[in-house]
C-alpha positions in Angstrom: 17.0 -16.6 4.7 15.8 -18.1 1.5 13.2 -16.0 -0.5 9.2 -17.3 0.6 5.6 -17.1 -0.2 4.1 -15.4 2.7 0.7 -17.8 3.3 -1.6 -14.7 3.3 -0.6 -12.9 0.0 -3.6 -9.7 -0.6 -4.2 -8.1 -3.3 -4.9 -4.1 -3.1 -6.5 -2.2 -5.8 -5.2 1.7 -6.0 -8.1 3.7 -6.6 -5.7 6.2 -8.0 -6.1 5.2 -11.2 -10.1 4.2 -10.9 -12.9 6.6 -12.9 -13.4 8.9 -10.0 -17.1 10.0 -11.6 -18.2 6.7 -10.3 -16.0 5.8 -7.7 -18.8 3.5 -5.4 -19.0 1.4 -8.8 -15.2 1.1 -9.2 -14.6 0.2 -5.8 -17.6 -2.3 -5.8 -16.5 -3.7 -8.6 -12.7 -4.4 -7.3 -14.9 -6.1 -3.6 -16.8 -8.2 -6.3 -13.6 -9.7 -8.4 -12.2 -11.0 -5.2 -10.0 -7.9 -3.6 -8.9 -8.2 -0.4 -8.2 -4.4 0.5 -8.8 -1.0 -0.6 -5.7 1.2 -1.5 -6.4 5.1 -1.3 -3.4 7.2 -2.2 -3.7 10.9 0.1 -1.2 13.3 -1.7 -0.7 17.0 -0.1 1.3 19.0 -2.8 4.1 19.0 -0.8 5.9 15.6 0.4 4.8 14.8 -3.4 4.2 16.6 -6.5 0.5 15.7 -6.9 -2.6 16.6 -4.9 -5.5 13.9 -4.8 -7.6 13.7 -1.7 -8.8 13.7 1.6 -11.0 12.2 4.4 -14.0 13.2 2.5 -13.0 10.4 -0.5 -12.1 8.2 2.4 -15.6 8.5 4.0 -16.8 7.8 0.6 -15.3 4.1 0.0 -15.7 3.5 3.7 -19.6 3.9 2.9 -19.1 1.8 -0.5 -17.2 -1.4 0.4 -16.9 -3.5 3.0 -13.3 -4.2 2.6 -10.4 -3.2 4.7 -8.8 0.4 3.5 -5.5 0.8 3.3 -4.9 4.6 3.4 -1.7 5.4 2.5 -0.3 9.0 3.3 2.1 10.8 1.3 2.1 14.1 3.2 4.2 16.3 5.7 3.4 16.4 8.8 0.9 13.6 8.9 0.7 13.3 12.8 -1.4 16.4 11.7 -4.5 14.4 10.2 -4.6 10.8 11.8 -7.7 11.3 13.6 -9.5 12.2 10.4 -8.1 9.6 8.5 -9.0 7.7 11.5 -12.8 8.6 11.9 -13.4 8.6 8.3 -13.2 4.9 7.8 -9.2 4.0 7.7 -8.3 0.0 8.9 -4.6 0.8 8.4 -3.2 4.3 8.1 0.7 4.4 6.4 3.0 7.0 6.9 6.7 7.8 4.9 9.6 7.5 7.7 10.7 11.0 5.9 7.3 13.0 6.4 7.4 13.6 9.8 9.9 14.4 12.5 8.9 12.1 15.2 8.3 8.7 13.8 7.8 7.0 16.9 5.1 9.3 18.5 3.1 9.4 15.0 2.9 5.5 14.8 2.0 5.9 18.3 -0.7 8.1 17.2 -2.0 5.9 14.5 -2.2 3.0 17.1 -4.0 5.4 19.6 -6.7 6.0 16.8 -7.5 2.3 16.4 -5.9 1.8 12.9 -2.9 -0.2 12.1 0.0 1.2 11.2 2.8 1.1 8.2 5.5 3.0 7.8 6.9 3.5 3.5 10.6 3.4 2.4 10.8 5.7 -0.8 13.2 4.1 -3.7 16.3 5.7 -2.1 15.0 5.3 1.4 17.5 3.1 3.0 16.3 -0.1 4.5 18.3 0.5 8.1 16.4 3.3 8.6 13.6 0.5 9.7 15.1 -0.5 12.1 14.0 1.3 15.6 10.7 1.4 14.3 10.0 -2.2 12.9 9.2 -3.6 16.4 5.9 -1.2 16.3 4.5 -1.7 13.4 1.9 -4.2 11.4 3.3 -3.1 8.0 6.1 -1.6 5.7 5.3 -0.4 2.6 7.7 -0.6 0.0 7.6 2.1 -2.8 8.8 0.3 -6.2 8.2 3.7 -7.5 8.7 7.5 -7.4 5.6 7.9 -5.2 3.1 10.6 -6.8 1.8 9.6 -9.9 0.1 6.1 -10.9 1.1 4.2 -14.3 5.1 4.5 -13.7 7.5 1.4 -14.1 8.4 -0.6 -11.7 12.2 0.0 -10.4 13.7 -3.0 -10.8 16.1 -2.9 -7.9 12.9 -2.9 -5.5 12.8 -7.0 -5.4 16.0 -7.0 -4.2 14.9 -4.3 -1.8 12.2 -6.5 -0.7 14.1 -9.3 0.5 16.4 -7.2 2.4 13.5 -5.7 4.4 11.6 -9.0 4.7 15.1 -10.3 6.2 15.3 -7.5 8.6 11.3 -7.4 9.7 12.1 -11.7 10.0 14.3 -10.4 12.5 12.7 -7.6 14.7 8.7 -8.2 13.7 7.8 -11.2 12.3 4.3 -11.1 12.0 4.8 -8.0 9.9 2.9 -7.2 6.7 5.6 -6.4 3.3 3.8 -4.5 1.0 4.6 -3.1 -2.6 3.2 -0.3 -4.7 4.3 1.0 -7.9 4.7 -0.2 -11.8 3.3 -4.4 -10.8 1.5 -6.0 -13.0 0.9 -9.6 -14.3 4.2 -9.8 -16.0 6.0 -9.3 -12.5 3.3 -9.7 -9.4 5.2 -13.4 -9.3 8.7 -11.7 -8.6 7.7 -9.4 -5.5 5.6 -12.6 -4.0 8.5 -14.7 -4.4 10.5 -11.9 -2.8 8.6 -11.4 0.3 5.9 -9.1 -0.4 2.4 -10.3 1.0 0.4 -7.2 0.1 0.5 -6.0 -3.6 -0.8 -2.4 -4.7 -1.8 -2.3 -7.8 -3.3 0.5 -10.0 -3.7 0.4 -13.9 -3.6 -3.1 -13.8 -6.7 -3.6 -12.7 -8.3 -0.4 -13.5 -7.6 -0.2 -17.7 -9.8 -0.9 -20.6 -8.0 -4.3 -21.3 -10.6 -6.2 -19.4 -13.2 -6.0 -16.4 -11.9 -5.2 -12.9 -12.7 -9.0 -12.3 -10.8 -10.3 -15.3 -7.7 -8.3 -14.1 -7.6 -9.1 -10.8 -8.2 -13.1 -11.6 -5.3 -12.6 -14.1 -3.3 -11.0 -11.3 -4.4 -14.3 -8.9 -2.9 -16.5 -11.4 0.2 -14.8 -12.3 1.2 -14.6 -8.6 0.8 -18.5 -8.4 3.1 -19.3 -10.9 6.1 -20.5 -10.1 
């Protein structure tokens, strides 16, 4: 399989990285300058080093946008806390394939509660490890990052990475969303498109003091176009 521009390619805004005094205003602004999705990182402590949020903040974009919300759940356990996740606003809820002991059943669960489901591959997390589960799920995230922390560089084996999993999800689920998060940017948003990524998390580079949130993300439109 050669490398392809999926037709739909979204781009998701991490509020990670947003001013979290006025977080309705940052997220409005992100809807206004053309986002199609809402990325909200939920770290425990414990799968990860850092500790951000939970349903509450979730509850809170749900109530400020209008735009899908990607929640994206770096925690043990998370079978644990689907339903809240679930009831406070979440469209797709993603889980890491090493947070939890029984993949299967937690997707299941995520189904169940009406969201779509995505599982993550870390950086090390190999890409084989995809493929039992691939067949039930609507996306795989990619990490192109040590997930914990926003504003780290992009690991440059991850574009190789994601045309090894867009290969294997041509394969076993098709219809499947590839997305990306960690360390993209203008300079290489063109690279994980060309690559097979169709959704692409971004952080600090839209949410910086280099320009508006609508001036980064129609910088990030046009970057991703060019060939």
């Amino acid at each position: 399989m050669g490398s392809r521009m999926h037709p739909l390619t979204q781009i998701a805004p991490s509020i990670l990285t947003a001013d979290f005094g006025r977080l309705a205003a940052e997220v409005a602004a992100a809807e206004a300058g053309g986002a199609d999705l809402i990325h909200l990182d939920v770290m425990d402590g414990r799968f990860v080093p850092n500790i951000t949020f939970g349903p509450g903040v979730v509850a809170a974009v749900r109530a400020a946008t209008k735009l899908p919300l990607d929640v994206h759940l770096m925690i043990e356990e998370p079978e644990r806390h689907i339903d809240a996740f679930a009831q406070a606003g979440a469209t797709g809820i993603t889980i890491h394939l090493e947070s939890t002991r029984h993949l299967h059943r937690a997707v299941q669960k995520i189904v169940e509660a009406g969201c779509q489901a995505g599982v993550a591959l870390n950086p090390a997390s190999p890409i084989e490890s995809l493929r039992e589960i691939s067949p039930f799920v609507d996306l795989v995230l990619v990490m192109s990052v040590n997930p914990g922390y926003g504003g780290q560089q992009f690991i440059e084996t991850s574009t190789s990475k994601l045309r090894r999993v867009r290969k294997l999800l041509d394969e076993f689920n098709p219809t499947c969303d590839l997305e990306v998060d960690g360390g993209v940017g203008a300079h290489n948003i063109g690279d994980v498109v060309r690559n097979g990524a169709n959704i692409i998390v971004v952080g600090s580079a839209v949410y910086n003091d280099e320009g508006s949130v609508a001036e980064n993300l129609a910088q990030l439109r046009q970057a991703m176009t060019v060939r």
